[in-house]
C-alpha positions in Angstrom: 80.3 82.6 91.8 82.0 85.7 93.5 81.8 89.0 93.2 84.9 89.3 91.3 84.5 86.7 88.9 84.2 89.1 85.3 88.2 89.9 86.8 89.7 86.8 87.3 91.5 86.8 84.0 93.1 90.2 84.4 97.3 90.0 85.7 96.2 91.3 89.1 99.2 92.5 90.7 98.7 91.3 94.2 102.3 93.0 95.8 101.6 97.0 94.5 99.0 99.6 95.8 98.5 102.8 94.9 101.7 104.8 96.0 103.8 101.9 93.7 101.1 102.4 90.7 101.8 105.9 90.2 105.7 105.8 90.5 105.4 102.8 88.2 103.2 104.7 85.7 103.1 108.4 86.5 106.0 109.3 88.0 109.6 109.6 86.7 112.9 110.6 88.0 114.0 110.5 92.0 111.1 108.8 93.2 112.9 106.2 95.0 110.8 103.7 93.6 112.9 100.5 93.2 110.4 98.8 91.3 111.1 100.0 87.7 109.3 101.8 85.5 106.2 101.0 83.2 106.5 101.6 79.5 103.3 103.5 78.0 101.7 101.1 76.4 102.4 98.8 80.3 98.7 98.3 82.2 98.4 97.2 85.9 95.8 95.9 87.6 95.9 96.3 91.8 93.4 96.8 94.9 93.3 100.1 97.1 91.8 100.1 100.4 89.7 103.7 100.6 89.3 105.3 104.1 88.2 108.8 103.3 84.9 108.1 104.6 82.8 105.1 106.0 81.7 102.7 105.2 85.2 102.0 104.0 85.6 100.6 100.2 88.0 98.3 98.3 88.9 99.0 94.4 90.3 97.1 91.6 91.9 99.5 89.7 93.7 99.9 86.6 96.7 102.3 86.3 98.8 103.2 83.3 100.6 106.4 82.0 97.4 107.9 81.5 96.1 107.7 85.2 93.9 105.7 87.1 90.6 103.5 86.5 88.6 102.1 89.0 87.1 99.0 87.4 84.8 98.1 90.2 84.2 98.9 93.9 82.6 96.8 97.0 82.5 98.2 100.6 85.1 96.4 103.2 83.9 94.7 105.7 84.1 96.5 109.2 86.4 93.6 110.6 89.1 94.7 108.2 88.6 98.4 109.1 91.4 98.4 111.4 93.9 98.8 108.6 93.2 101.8 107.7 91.3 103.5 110.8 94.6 105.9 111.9 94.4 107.9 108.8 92.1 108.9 105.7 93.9 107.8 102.9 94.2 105.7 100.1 95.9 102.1 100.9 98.2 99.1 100.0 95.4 96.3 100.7 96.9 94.3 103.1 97.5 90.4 103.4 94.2 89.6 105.1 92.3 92.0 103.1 94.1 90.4 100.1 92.9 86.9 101.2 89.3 87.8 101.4 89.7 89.1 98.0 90.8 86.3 96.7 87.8 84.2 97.9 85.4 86.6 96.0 86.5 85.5 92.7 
């Protein structure tokens, strides 16, 4: 069983990140998000790629209008690092990353 296996019935919403969470949820107005907009009650359930500091981590968050949630949190391995390594920041998983996610649930 993976690491992610408690998760694997939540709607994970493979194609958003952080920057689309919070002008889903949060944000209102001329964001320029063409995605819509969430209604308050609305939940959504993404990974984030954290490279503020190393080792760097991966989180399955939850967003809605209230904010964020991290729901759990396991450190990337080094061989994905090179998504992230030009700036600190919080990322859009990308598609390999996104693959080996999939395998831990």
């Amino acid at each position: 069983m993976g690491e992610l296996t408690k998760f694997k019935d939540l709607p994970i919403n493979w194609d958003i990140g952080p920057a689309d969470a919070v002008a889903l949820h949060l944000e209102w107005g001329n964001t320029g998000y063409g995605g819509g907009y969430a209604t308050q009650d609305e939940e959504s359930y993404y990974f984030s790629v954290d490279s503020w500091e190393k080792p760097f981590r991966v989180r399955l968050q939850k967003m809605d209008s209230d904010g964020p949630t991290v729901l759990h949190e396991i450190e990337l391995p080094e061989r994905f690092w090179s998504c992230c390594d030009h700036a600190c920041g919080s990322y859009t998983a990308p598609e390999d990353v996104k693959e080996w996610l999939k395998t831990l649930f």
